[in-house]
C-alpha positions in Angstrom: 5.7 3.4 -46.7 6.6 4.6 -43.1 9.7 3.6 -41.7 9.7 1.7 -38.6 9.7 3.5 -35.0 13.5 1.5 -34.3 14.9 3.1 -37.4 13.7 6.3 -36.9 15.1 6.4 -33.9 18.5 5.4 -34.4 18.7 7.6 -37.4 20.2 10.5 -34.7 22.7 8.2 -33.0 24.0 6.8 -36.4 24.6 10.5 -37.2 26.4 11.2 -34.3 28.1 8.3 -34.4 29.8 9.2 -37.8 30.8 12.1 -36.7 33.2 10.9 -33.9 34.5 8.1 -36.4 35.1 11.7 -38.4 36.9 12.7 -35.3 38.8 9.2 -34.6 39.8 8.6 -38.4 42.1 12.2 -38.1 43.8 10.9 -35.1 44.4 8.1 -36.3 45.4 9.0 -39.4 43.1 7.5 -41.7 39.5 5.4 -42.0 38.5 2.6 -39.4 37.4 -0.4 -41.5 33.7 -1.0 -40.4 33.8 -4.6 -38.3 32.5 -7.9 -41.0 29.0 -9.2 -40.5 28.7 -11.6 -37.7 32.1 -10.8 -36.8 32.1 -11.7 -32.7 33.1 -8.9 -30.7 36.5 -10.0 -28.6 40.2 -10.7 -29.0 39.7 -12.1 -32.3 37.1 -9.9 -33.0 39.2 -6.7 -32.5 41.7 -8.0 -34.4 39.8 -8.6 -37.3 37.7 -5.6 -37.4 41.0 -3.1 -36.8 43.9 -4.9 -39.1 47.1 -2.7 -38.0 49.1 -3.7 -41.4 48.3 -3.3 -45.2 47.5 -6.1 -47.4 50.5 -8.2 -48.7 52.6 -7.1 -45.8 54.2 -9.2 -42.9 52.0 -9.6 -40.0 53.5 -7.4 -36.9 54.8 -8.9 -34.0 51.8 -7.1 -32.1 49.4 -8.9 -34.3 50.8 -11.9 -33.8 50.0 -11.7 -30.4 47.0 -10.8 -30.6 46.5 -13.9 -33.0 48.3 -16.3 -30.6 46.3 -14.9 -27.7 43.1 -15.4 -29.2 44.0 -18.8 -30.0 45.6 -19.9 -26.8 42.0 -18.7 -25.6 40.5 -21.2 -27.2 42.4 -24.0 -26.7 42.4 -23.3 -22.7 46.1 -23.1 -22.7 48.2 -20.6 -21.0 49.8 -18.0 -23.8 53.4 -18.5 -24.4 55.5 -16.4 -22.7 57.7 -13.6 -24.9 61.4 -14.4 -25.6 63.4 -12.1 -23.2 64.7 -9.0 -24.8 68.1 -7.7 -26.1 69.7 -5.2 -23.7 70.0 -2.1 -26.4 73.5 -0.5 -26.1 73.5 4.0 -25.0 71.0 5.6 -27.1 72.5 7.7 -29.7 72.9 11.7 -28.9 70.7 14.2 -29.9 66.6 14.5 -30.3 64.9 11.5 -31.5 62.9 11.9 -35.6 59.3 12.7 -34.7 57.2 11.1 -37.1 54.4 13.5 -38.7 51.1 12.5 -37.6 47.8 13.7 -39.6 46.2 15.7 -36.8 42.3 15.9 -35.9 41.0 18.6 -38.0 40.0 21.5 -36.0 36.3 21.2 -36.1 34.2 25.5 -36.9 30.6 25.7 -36.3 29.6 28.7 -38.8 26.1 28.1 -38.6 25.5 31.5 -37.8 28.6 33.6 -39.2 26.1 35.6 -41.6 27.6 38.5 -43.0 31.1 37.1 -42.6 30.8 33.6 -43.7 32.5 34.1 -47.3 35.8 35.3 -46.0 35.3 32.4 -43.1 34.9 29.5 -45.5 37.9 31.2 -47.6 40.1 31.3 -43.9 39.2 27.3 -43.3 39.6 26.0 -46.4 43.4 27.8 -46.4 44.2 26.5 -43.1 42.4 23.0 -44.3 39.8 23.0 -40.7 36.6 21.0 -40.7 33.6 23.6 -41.3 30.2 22.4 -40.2 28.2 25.4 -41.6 24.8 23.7 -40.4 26.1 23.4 -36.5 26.5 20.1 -35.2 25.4 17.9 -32.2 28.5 17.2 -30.8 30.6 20.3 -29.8 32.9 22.3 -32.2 36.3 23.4 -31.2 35.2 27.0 -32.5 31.8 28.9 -32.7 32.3 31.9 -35.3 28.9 34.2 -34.6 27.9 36.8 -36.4 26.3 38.9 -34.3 25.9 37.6 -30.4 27.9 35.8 -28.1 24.4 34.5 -27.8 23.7 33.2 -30.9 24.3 29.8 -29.3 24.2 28.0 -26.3 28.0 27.2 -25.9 29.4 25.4 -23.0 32.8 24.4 -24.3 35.1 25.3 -26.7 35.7 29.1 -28.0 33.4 31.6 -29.4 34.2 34.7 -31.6 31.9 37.1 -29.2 31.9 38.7 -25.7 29.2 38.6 -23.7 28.3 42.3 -23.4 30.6 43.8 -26.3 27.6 45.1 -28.3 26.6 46.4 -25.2 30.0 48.3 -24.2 31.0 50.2 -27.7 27.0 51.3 -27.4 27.5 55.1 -28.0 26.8 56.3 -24.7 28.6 53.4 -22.3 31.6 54.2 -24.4 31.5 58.2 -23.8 30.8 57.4 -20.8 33.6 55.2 -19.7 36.0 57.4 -21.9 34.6 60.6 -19.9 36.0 58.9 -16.7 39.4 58.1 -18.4 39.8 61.5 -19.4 38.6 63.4 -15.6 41.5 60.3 -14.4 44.2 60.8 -17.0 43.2 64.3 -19.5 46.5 64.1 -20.8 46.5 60.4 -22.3 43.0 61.0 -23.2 42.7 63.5 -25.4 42.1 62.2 -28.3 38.1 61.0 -27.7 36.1 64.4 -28.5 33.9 66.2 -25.6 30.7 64.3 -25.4 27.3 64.7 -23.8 25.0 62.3 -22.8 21.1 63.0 -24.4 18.3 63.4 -23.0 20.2 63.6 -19.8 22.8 66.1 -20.1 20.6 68.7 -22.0 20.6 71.4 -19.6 24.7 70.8 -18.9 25.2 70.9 -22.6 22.9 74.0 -23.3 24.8 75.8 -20.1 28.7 74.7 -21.4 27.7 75.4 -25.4 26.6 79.6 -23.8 29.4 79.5 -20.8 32.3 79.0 -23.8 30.3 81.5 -26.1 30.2 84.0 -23.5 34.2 83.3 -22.9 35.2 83.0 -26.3 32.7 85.2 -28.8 34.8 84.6 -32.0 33.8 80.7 -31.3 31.6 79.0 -34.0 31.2 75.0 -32.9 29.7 72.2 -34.6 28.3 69.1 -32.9 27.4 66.1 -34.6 24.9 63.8 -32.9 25.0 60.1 -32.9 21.6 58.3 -31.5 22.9 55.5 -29.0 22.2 52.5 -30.6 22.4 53.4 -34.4 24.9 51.9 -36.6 26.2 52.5 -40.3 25.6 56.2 -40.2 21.9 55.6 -39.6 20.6 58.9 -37.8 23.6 61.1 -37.9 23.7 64.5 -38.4 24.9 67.8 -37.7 23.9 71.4 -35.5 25.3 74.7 -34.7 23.0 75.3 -31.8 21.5 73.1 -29.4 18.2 74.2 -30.2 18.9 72.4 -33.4 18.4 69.0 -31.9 15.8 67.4 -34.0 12.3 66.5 -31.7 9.0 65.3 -32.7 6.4 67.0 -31.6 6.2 66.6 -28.0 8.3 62.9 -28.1 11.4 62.8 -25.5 14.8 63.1 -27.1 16.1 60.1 -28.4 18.7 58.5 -26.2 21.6 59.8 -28.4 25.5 61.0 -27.6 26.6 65.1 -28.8 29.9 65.1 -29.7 32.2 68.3 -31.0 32.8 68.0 -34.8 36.2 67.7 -35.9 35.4 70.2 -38.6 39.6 70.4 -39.3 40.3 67.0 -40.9 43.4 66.3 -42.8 42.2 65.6 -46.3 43.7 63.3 -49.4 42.6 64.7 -53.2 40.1 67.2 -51.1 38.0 64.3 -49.6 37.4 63.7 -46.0 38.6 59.7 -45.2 38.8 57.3 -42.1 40.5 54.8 -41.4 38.9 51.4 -40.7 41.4 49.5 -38.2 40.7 45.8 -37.5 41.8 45.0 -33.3 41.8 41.7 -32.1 40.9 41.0 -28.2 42.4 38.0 -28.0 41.5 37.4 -24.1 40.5 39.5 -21.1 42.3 38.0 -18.3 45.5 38.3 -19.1 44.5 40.7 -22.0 46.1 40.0 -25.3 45.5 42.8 -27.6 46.7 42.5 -31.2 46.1 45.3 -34.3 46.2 44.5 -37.8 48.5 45.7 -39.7 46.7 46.7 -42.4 43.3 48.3 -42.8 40.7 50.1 -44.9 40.4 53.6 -45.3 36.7 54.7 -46.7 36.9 58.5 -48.5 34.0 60.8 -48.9 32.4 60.8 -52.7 32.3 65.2 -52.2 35.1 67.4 -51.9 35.1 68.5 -48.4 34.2 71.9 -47.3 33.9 73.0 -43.7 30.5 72.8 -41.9 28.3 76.0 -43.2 24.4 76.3 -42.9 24.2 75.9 -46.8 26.4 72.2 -46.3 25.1 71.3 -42.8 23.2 68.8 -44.0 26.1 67.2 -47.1 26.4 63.5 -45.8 28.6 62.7 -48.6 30.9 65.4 -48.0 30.9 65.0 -43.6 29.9 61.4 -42.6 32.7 58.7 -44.0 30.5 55.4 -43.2 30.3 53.1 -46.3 27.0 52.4 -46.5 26.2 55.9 -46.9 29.2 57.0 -49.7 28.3 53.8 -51.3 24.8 55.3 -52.9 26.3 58.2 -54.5 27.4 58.4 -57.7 31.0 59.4 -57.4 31.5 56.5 -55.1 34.3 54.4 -57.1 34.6 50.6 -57.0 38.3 50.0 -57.9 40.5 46.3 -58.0 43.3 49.0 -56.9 44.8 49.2 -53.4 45.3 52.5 -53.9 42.8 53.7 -56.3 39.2 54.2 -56.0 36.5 55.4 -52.8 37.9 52.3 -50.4 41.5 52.2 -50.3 44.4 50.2 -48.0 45.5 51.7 -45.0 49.3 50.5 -46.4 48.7 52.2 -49.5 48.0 55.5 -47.4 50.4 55.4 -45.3 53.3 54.7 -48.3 51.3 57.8 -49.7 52.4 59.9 -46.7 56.0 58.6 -46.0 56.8 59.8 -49.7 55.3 63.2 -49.1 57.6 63.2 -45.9 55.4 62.5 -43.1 56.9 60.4 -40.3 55.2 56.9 -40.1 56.3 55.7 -37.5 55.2 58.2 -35.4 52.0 57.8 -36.6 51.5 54.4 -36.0 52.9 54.6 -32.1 50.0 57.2 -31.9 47.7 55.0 -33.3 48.6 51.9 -31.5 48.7 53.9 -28.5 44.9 55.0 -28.8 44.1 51.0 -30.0 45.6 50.4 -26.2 44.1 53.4 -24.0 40.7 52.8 -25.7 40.5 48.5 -24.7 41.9 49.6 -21.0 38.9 52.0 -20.6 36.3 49.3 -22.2 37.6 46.1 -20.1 36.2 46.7 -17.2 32.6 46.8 -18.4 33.2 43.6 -20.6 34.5 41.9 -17.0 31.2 42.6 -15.5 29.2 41.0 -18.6 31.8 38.6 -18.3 30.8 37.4 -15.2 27.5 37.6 -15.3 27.3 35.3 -18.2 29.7 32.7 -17.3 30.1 33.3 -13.7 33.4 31.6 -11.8 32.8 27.6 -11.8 30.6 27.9 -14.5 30.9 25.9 -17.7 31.6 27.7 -20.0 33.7 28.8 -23.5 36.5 31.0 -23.7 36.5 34.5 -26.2 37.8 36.4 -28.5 36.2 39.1 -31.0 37.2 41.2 -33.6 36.6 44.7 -33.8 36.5 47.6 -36.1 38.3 50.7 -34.4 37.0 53.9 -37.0 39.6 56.6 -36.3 40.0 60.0 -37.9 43.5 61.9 -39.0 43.4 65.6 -38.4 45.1 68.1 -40.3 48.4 68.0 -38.0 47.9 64.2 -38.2 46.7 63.3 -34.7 44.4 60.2 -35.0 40.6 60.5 -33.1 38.6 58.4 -32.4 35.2 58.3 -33.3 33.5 55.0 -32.6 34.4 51.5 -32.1 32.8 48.9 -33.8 31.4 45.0 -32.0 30.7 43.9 -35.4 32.5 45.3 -38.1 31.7 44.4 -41.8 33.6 41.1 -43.4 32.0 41.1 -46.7 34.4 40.7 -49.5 31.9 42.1 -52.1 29.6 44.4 -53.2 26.1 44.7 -54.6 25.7 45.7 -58.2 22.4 46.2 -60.4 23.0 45.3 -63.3 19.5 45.4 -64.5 16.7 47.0 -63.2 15.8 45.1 -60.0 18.6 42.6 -60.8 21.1 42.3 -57.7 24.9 40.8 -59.0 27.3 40.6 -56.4 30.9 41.3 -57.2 33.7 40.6 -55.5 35.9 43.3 -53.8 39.8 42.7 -54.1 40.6 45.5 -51.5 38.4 44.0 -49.2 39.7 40.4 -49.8 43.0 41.4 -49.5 42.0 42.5 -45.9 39.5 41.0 -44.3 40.5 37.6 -45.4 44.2 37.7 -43.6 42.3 38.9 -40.3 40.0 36.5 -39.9 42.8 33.6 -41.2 45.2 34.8 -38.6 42.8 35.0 -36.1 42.0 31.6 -36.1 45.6 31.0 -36.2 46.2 32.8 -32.9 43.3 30.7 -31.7 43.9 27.8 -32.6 43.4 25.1 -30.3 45.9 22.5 -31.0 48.6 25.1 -30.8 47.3 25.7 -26.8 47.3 22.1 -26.7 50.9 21.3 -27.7 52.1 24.4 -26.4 50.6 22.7 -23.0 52.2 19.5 -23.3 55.7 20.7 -24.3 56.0 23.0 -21.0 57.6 19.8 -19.6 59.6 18.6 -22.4 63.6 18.8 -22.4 64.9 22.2 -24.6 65.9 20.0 -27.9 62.5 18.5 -28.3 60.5 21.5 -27.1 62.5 23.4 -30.1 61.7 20.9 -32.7 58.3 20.9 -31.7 57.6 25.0 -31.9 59.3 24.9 -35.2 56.6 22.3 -36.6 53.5 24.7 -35.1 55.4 27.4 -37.0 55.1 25.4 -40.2 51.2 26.2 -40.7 48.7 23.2 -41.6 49.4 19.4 -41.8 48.6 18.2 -45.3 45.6 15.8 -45.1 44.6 14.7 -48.4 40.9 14.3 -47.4 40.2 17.8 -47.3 41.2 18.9 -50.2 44.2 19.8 -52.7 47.9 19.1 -51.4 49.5 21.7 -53.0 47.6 24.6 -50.7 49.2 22.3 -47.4 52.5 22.7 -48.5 52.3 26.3 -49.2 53.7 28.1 -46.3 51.7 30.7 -45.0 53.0 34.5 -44.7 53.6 36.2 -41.1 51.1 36.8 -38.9 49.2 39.8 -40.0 48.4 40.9 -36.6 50.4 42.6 -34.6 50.5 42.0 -30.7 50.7 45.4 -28.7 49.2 44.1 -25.4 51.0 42.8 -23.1 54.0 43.8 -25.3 53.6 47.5 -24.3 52.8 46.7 -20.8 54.8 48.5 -18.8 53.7 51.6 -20.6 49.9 51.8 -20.0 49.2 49.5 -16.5 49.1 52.6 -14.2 45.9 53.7 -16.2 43.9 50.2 -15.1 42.4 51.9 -12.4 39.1 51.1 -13.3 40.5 47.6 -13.5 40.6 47.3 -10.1 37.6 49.5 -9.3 36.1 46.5 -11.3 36.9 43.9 -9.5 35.8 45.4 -6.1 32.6 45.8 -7.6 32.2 41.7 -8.9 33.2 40.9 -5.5 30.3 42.8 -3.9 27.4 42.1 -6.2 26.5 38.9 -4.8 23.9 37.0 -7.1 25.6 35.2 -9.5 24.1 36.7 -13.1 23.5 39.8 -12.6 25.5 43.3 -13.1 23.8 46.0 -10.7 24.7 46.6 -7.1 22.2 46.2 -4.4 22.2 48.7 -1.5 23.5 46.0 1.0 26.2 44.9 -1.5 27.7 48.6 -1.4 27.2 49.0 2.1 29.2 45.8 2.8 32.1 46.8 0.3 32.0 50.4 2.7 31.8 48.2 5.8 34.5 45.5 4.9 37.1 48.2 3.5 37.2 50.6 6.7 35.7 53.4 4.2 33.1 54.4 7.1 34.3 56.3 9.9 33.4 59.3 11.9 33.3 61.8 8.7 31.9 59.1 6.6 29.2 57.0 8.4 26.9 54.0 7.1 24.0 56.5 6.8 26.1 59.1 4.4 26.6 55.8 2.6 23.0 54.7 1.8 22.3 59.1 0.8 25.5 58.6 -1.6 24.0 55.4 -3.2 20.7 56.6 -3.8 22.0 60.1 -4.8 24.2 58.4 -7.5 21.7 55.6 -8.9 18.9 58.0 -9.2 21.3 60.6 -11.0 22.0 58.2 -13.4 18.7 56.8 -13.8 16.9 55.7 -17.0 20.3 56.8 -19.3 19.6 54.2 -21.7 16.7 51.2 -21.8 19.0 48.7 -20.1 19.4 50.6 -16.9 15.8 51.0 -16.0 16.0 48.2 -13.5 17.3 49.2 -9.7 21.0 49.0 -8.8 24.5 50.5 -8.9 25.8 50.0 -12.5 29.7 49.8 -12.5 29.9 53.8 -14.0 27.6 54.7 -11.2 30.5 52.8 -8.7 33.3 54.2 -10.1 31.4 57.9 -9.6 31.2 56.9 -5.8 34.4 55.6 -5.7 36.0 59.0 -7.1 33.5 61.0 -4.9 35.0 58.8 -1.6 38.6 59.3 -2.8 38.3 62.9 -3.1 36.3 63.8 0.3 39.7 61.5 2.1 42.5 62.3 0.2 42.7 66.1 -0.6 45.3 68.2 -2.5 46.1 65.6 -5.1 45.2 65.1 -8.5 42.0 62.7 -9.4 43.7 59.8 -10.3 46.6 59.5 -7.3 43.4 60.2 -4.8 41.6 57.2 -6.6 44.6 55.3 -6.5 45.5 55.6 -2.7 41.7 54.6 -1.8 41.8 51.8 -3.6 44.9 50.5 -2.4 43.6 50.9 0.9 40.1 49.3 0.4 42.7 46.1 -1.4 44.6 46.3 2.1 41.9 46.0 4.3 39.5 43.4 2.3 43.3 41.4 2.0 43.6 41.5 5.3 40.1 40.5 6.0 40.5 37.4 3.8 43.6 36.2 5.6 41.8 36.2 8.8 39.0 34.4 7.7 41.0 31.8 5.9 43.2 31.5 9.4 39.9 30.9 11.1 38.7 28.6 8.4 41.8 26.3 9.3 40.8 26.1 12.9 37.0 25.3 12.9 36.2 21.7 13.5 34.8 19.3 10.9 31.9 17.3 12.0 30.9 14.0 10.2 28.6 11.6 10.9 29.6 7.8 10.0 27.0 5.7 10.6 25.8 5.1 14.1 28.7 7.6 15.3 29.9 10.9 15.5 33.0 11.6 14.6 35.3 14.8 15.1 37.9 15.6 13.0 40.2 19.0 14.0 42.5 20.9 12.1 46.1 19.9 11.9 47.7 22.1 14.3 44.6 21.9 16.7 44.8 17.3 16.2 48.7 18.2 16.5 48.1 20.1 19.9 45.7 18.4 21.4 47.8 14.9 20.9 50.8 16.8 22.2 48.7 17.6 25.5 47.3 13.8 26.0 49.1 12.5 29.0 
């Protein structure tokens, strides 16, 4: 039987229509009571369909208005006034009770949370959020992806991605990016290995590898290449010599990054480790950097020897990745923090403090690289930024996890070797317990991890905390206190969502740890790029996109006073095309024409350097870009001053009418006779 075309149709808006009643019935603290049949819609009506008291109780003095209102209505007669009321005496001192309301749920789409759903669903049913794990046609509070910040079309809300993040922790835009850090501050950023960019740099890196041979004969290096867009150890490996780089037959090398091997690693039981830190970016602009507390650190499953041609090729005793280690034999699935092939970062680092070894220390040095390595990859993520959700445009605000992988050497100085957009949340692991028979088990270490991070993210995030913390700004000191301690509290019991008991369970501290902007004042002077950044967004024009044009960089060397009679607009377009055809075709994504913002930061270094001599890199950087800030500044200021002064002219009707600025309407009356 096919159901008619009316009912088909309204099947959608009924949907969507529960939902808000969803919505309305946590405001308001319970269930409306659907409206009786043939109930007329009115005074009465309303009154009937939304009862305000429970049965068997006294009717309120509201409702009785209501009632006497709706029958004054029908009668024709004039409603009775109110009986004046009772002047109240000086209210009593102190803050008046706030009466606990059930909140609105906050409302999760993890339609497309993948990998990371388990540990999600486990986060939301502790902090007792609405989870629509199939989307939902009205928009979600949150949008947890999995993979993309375009996963979805969002235009509201917040989303768990950056637009451009798997782009920036690529292997080669991060080398790149912390290459410049390290020709603008060597000293802070020493602890990113010496990379080179493949197929590019070939000929530089064969000329280096025989120029330090030649200086240093006792040298023997290692270099481990990483291919640019590989992930979970997937075409790793390690060479002696350059020639070593693996081609196919006549095939271009493979966009890849060669790094130096830290062949020197400090080592626990004889096995190679790293350690897996979880970093939240909490927001770009201000930035808001947090670190977890805990971590993950992943050992090798063969004692570690270092790199000789007969081990070269030994993943399981040189690469630490998981999903590598995890196919040997020796790898070791333990319920024990501190047992086993995966292991917590606490448990390591109680591990060293016994054996003497200063922990704090260690985990300024670690923070420290956390910080330096976000400063040198915001300003890429600002560009993406802005391309996707361009100023004025509707759009959601981010935040994204990531999974820092840093390496201890053997005098305990952390390294970095890769950073992570979408680090592993699973909470188990695959088991065959039977030929071709897959059981998942669950991993406590990872539970014990991953679990807290994503559950204090969404903490940090959470909406109605913005939301009250908004609304209290104004609020007088007694009740602003009162109300902080309630957000404190965690979740509002609401028994529709599930048991009680969890509500009333306080929640532990925050498990991550905010070091940005806490550490401020200690890292700003190395946001130079910051800036260079934003002089870049200004000049690239058309809205969406993340190249500079010729004309946008001759108007950013016009419009700061860069060109003069050493530096003219000519040697401006021979820089530009010298730079962008230099740094053509380094990865797939920069095939198309245009000034990528590592190409303008090369210019910009190359300008600051032919002006400002005898200085080091970074103070020469500095000095032009505070006076390209100057001049563009001042630049603004006229143009706003001349904005005041021009004439508006509307047209009203059949007339024309003129309408000056203030000071020129204030003038010219001044001058009437």
């Amino acid at each position: 039987m096919e159901m008619p075309v009316g009912d088909a149709d309204a099947a959608p808006a009924r949907e969507e229509r529960k939902a808000e009643a969803e919505e309305e019935q946590g405001a308001a603290g319970g269930p409306l009571p659907p409206r009786p049949e043939g109930q007329p819609v009115g005074v009465e009506g309303a009154a009937a369909a939304f009862p305000r008291r429970a049965p068997g109780t006294a009717p309120s003095a509201r409702a009785g208005a209501v009632a006497r209102l709706g029958s004054a209505g029908r009668r024709g007669a004039a409603p009775k006034e109110p009986p004046p009321r009772k002047k109240k005496g000086p209210a009593a001192p102190g803050p008046r009770p706030h009466p606990r309301r059930n909140p609105r749920p906050v409302t999760v789409d993890s339609s497309k949370a993948r990998t990371s759903l388990q540990p999600l669903k486990r986060s939301l049913k502790l902090l007792r959020w609405k989870e629509f794990p199939f989307g939902r046609r009205i928009p979600c509070d949150i949008y947890w992806h999995g993979v993309s910040f375009h996963d979805n079309a969002i235009y509201s809300g917040q989303v768990n991605k950056f637009p451009g993040m798997t782009e920036t922790v690529r292997k080669i835009p991060l080398s790149l990016a912390m290459r410049m850090m390290q020709e603008l501050f060597p000293a802070e950023y020493d602890f990113y290995p010496r990379s080179w960019i493949l197929p590019e740099e070939f000929p530089v890196f064969l000329a280096e590898v025989q120029m330090m041979k030649e200086t240093n004969p006792r040298w023997k290096p290692i270099f481990i290449v990483k291919p640019d867009g590989g992930c979970q150890g997937d075409g790793i490996y390690l060479i002696k010599e350059p020639s070593d780089i693996q081609v196919t037959g006549n095939t271009p090398l493979r966009p890849a990054v060669v790094q130096e091997y830290m062949s020197k690693p400090f080592l626990i039981d004889n096995l190679k480790f790293d350690i897996r830190l979880y970093v939240l970016l909490k927001s770009l602009d201000p930035l808001e950097i947090y670190i977890a507390k805990n971590g993950l650190c992943r050992f090798c499953t063969e004692p570690y020897q270092e790199p000789t041609h007969k081990n070269l090729h030994q993943v399981f005793m040189h690469l630490t990745n998981y999903s590598l280690n995890v196919h040997s034999g020796n790898f070791v699935h333990s319920d024990s923090a501190n047992t086993g092939s995966k292991q917590t970062f606490s448990s390591i680092l109680n591990r060293l403090s016994s054996n003497g070894v200063n922990i704090e220390e260690l985990t300024d040095e670690i923070i420290s690289l956390v910080i330096k390595t976000v400063i040198a990859m915001v300003p890429n993520l600002k560009v993406y930024y802005q391309s996707d959700i361009p100023a004025g445009k509707p759009g959601p605000s981010c935040f994204q996890i990531l999974g820092f992988d840093i390496l201890l050497m053997k005098n305990l100085k952390p390294i970095l070797m890769e950073v992570n957009a979408n680090p592993s949340m699973r909470t188990e692991y695959e088991k065959e317990v039977s030929p071709g028979v897959i059981e998942y088990i669950r991993s406590p270490v990872d539970e014990a991890v991953k679990v807290s991070v994503i559950r204090d993210t969404l903490r940090l995030v959470d909406p109605r905390k913005k939301r009250k913390e908004k609304t209290l700004a104004e609020a007088p000191e007694a009740e602003w206190e009162r109300e902080n301690d309630l957000l404190e509290e965690g979740p509002v019991e609401n028994p529709e969502l599930g048991d009680s008991k969890t509500s009333e369970a306080k929640f532990p501290s925050i498990c991550l740890r905010e070091v940005y902007p806490k550490y401020a004042k200690e890292f700003d002077y190395m946001r130079l790029v910051d800036r260079i950044a934003a002089l870049f967004i200004r000049f690239l024009g058309v809205k969406g996109t993340t190249k500079l044009g010729p004309t946008g960089f001759r108007m950013f060397i016009r419009n700061s006073k860069i060109s003069n009679s050493d530096f003219s607009m000519a040697s401006a377009d021979i820089l530009y095309i010298d730079i962008t055809k230099k740094r053509y075709g380094i990865t797939a994504d920069q095939r198309d024409a245009g000034m990528d913002l590592h190409a303008f930061v090369e210019a910009i270094c190359f300008l600051a350097q032919r002006r400002y001599k005898s200085l080091s890199l970074h103070e020469q950087v500095e000095l032009l870009i505070d006076f390209a800030e100057c001049n563009l500044a001042a630049q603004d200021k006229k143009r706003a001053s001349c904005d005041q002064r021009v004439a508006l002219v509307t047209c009203h009707q059949n007339r024309l009418h003129l309408r000056p600025a203030t000071d020129m309407l204030v003038n010219y009356r001044s001058s009437r006779p």
